[in-house]
C-alpha positions as CSV (number, residue, x, y, z in Angstrom):
1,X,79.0,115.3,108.8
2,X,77.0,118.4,108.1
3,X,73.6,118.1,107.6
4,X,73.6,120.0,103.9
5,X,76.8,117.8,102.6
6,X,74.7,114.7,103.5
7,X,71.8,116.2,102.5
8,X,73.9,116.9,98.9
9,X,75.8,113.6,98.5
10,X,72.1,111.4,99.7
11,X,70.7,113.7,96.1
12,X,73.7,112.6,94.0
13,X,73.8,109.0,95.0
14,X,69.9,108.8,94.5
15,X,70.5,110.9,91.2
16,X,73.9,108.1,90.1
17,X,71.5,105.3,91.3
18,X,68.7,106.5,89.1
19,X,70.4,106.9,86.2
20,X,72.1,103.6,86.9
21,X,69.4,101.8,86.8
22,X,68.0,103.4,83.5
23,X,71.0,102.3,82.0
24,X,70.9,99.1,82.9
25,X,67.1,98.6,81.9
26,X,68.0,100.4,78.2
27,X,70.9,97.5,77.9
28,X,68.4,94.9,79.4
29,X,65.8,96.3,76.5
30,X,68.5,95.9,73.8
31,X,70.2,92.8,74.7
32,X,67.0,91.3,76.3
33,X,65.9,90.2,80.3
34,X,66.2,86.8,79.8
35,X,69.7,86.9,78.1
36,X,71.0,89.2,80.5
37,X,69.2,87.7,83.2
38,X,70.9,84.2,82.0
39,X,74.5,85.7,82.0
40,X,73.8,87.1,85.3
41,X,73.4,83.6,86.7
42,X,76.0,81.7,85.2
43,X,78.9,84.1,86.0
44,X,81.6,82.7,88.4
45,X,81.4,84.7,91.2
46,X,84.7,83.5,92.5
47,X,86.3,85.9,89.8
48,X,84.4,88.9,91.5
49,X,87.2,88.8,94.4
50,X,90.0,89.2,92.1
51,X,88.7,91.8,90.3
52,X,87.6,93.7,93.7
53,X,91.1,93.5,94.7
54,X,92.3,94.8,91.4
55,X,90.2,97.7,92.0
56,X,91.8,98.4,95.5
57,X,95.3,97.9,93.8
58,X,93.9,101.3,92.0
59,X,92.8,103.1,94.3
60,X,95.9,102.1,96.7
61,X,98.0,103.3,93.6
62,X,96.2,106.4,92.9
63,X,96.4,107.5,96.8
64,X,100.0,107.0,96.9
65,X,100.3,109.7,93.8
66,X,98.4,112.1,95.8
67,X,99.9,111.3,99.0
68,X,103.4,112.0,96.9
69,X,102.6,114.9,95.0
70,X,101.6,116.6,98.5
71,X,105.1,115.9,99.7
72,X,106.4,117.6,96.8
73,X,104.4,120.6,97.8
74,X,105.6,120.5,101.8
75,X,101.9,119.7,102.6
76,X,102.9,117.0,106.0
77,X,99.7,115.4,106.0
78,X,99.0,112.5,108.5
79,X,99.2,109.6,106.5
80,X,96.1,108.0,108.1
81,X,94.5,110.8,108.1
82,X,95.3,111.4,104.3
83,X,94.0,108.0,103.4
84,X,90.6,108.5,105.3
85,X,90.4,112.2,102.9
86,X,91.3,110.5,100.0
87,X,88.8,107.2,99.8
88,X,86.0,110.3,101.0
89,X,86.9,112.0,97.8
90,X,86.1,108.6,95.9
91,X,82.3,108.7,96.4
92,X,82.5,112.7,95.1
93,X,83.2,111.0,91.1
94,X,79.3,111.7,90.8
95,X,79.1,114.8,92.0
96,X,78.1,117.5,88.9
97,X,81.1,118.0,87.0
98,X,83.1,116.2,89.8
99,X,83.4,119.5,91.6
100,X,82.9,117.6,95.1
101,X,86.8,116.1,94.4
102,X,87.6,119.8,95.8
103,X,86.6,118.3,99.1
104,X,90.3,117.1,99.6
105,X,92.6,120.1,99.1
106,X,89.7,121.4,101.3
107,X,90.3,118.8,104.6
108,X,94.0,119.3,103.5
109,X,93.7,122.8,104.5
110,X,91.2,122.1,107.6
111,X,94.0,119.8,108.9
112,X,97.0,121.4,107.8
113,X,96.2,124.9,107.0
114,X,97.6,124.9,103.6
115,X,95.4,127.3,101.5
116,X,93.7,125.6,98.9
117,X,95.2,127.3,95.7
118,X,98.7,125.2,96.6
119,X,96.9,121.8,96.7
120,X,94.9,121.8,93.7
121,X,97.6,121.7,91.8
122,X,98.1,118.2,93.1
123,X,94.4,117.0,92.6
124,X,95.1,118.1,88.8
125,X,98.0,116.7,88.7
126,X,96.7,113.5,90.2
127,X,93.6,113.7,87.8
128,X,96.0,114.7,84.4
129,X,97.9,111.7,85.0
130,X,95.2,109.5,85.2
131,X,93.8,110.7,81.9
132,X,97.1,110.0,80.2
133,X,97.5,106.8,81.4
134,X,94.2,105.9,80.1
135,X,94.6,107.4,77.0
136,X,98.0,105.5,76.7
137,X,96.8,102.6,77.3
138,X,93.8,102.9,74.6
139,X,96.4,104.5,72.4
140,X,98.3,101.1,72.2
141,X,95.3,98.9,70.8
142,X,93.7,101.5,68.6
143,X,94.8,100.9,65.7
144,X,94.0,97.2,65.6
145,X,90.5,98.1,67.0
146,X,89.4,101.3,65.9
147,X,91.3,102.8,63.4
148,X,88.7,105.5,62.6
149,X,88.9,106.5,65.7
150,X,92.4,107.6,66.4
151,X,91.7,111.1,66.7
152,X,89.7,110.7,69.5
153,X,92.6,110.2,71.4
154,X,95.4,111.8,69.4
155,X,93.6,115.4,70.0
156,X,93.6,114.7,73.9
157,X,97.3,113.8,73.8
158,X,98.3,116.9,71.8
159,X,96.2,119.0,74.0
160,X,97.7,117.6,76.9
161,X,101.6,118.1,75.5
162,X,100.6,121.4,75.0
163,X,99.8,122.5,78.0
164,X,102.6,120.9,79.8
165,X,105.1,122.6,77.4
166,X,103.3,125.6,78.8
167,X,103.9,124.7,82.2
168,X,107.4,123.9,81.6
169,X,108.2,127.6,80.3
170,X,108.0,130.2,83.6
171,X,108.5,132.9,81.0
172,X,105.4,132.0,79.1
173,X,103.3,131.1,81.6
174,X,104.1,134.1,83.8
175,X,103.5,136.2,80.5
176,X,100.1,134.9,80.0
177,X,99.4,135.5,83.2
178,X,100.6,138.9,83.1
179,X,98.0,139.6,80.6
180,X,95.4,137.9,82.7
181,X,96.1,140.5,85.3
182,X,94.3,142.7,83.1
183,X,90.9,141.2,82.9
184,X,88.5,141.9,84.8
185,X,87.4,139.4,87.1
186,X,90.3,136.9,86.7
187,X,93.3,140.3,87.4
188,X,91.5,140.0,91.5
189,X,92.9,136.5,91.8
190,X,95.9,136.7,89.6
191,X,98.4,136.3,92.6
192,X,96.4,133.3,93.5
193,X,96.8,131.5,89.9
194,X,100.3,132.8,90.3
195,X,100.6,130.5,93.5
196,X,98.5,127.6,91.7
197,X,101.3,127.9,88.6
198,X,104.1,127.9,90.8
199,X,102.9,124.5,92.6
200,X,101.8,122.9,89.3
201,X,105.1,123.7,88.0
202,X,106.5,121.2,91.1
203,X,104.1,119.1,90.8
204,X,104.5,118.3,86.8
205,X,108.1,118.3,86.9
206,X,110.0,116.2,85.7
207,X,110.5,113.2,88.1
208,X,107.3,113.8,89.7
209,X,105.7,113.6,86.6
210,X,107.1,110.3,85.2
211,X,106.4,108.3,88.5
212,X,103.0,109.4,88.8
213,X,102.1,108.4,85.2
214,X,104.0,104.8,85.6
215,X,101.9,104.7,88.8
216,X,98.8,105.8,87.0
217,X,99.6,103.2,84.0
218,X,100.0,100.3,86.8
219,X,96.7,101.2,88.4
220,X,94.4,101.5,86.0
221,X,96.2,98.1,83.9
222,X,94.9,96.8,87.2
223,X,91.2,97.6,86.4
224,X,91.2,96.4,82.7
225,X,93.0,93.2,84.1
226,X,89.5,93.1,86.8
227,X,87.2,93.7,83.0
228,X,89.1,90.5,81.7
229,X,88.4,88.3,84.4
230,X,84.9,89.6,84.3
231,X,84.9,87.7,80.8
232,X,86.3,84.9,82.4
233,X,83.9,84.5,84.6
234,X,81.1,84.7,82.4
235,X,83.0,82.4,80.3
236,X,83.7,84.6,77.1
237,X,86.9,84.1,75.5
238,X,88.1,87.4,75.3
239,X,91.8,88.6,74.8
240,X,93.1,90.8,77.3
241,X,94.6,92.8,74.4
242,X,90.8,93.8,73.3
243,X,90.1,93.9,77.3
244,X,92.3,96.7,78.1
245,X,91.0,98.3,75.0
246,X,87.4,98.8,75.6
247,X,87.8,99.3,79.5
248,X,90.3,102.3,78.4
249,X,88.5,103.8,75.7
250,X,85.5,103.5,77.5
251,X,87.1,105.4,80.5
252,X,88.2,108.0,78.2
253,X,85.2,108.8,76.4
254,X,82.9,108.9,80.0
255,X,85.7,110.8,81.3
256,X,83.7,114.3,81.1
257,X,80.0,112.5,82.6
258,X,80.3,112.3,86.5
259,X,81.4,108.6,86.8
260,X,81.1,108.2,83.1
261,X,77.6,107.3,83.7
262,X,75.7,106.4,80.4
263,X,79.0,106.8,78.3
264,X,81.4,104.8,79.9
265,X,78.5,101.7,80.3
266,X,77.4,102.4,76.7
267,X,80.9,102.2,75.4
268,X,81.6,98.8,77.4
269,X,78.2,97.1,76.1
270,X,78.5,98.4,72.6
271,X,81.8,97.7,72.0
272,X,82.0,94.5,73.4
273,X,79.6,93.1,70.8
274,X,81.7,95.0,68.2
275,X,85.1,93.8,68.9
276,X,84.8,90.3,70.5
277,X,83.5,87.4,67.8
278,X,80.9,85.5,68.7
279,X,79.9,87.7,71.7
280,X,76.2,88.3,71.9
281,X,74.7,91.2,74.3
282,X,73.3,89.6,76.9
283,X,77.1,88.8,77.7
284,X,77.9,92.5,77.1
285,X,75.6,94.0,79.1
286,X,76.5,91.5,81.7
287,X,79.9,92.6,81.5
288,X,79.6,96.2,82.0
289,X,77.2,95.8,84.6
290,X,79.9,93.7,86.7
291,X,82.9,95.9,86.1
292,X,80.9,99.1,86.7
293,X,79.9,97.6,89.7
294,X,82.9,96.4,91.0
295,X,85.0,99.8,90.1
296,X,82.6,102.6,90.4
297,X,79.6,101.3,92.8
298,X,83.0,99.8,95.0
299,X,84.3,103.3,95.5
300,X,81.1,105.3,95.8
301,X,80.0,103.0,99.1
302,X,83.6,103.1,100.5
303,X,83.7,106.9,99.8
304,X,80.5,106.9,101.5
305,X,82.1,105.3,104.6
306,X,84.9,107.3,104.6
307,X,83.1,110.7,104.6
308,X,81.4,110.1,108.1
309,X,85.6,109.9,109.7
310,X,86.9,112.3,107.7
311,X,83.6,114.3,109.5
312,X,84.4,113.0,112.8
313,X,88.3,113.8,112.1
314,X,87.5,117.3,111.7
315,X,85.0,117.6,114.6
316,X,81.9,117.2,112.7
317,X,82.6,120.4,110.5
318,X,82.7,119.2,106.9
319,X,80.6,121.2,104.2
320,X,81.7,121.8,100.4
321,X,80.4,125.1,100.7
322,X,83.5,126.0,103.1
323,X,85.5,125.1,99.9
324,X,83.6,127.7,98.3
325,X,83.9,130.4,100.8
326,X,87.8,129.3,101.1
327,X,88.1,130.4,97.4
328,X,85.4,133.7,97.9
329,X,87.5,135.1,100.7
330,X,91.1,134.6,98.3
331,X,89.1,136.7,96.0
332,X,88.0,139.1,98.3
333,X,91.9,139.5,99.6
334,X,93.0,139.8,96.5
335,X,90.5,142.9,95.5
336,X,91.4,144.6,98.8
337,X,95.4,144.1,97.7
């Protein structure tokens, strides 16, 4: 692994740590040590194992979408090689606005050659139908739990419709992007977003697009499943109704912090103590703790793993800033054309 990407990922993981920990001292200060402390202790670790496995159902899930959607693109990537790239690209969920997840179209095209504009499309894809599936599966308790808050995830879904009606229209979408052309900066990569439409377009067709969301659904059921056996353990009688609720929402409203850090643990803690009776938050801070622990902190170390072989699978040459320069030189083409 290059020196400045484990220089880079060593400052976001101390960074993510950091901020962990402040977290969990606020919900320590509000619930209090002792009570959190206490839930700590008496939680059946037996139900950790489960809920671990859950997690890998996820993650085995979500690779299989990408692993899919670059099929549909006629991107042949090793699938051993592919499943090394894409646990790496867990432990990049705390880089600054995520950007590090453009590490694996940029080993696809190290391995492959494939320029990155055609595999994007398939990390967005893979991300988009993660959101909806999360927002789905929030959408479906909402009502009973939040009422006031339906708009929270109404505007997502609307947004989201949108822009795959979009998608689905080649004469709109090829207008619009006749009249990006025209602008300054974004006409010297127009044939480039041309190529990334085309590929989004295949990858949020039809078929494609309904099997990747029911795989999305499944995998991230599986996580709010792990968040109701967390209760279990710590011997709270939640429902898994209100379970898959506050994992979701949660989720969803940390979905724009890298990891959801501070949102997505707030949202757990706070919300718990709102919407299970009788649950005080020394429990709830408990509970967050565990899941983010077992779902987040999981992925980060075995993203951390993977990163040193996907380094030694492409000879020790692995640097972020080659993504960059990948997209630099497209613009620079693209002047010169």
């Amino acid at each position: 692994m290059s020196a400045r990407l484990v220089v880079r990922f060593r400052r976001w993981v101390v960074g993510a740590i950091a901020v962990g920990a402040l977290l969990f001292l606020a919900g320590s200060i509000w619930a209090g040590f002792d009570e959190v402390s206490a839930a700590l202790q008496h939680f059946q670790w037996l139900y950790f194992l489960p809920v671990l496995m859950l997690t890998l159902v996820n993650y085995g899930l979500r690779f299989g979408k990408w692993h899919y959607l670059l099929g549909r693109l006629g991107v042949h990537m090793p699938l051993g090689d592919d499943l090394w790239n894409f646990a790496a690209g867990l432990a990049m969920v705390i880089s600054p606005g995520k950007a590090g997840e453009l590490l694996k179209p940029y080993v696809v095209r190290e391995r492959t050659g494939t320029p990155m504009a055609r595999t994007i499309p398939a990390l967005i894809t893979e991300r988009l139908t993660d959101g909806i599936a999360m927002l789905i599966l929030a959408g479906l308790s909402v009502t009973t739990y939040a009422g006031d808050k339906v708009h929270y995830l109404a505007i997502p879904l609307v947004l989201v419709a949108g822009g795959l009606g979009v998608l689905s229209s080649k004469t709109l979408s090829m207008a619009i992007l006749g009249l990006a052309e025209k602008l300054p900066v974004v006409g010297r990569i127009a044939h480039k977003l041309e190529e990334m439409y085309l590929a989004m377009r295949t990858c949020v067709a039809p078929v494609p697009l309904l099997l990747t969301l029911l795989a999305s659904l499944v995998a991230w059921f599986a996580e709010c499943i792990g968040y109701w056996l967390v209760f279990k353990g710590l011997g709270v009688p939640a429902s898994l109704d209100v379970s898959v609720f506050l994992y979701a929402f949660a989720t969803v409203a940390g979905g724009a912090m890298p990891g959801g850090l501070g949102v997505a643990d707030g949202a757990l803690a706070g919300g718990a103590v709102a919407l299970i009776p009788g649950l005080d938050q020394g429990n709830a801070v408990a509970a967050a703790l565990l899941i983010r622990t077992a779902t987040l902190w999981f992925g980060v170390g075995l993203g951390a793993i993977a990163l040193f072989r996907v380094s030694a699978m492409l000879g020790g040459d692995l640097d972020l800033d080659h993504a960059k320069e990948e997209v630099e030189e497209e613009q620079a083409e693209a002047k010169q054309d």
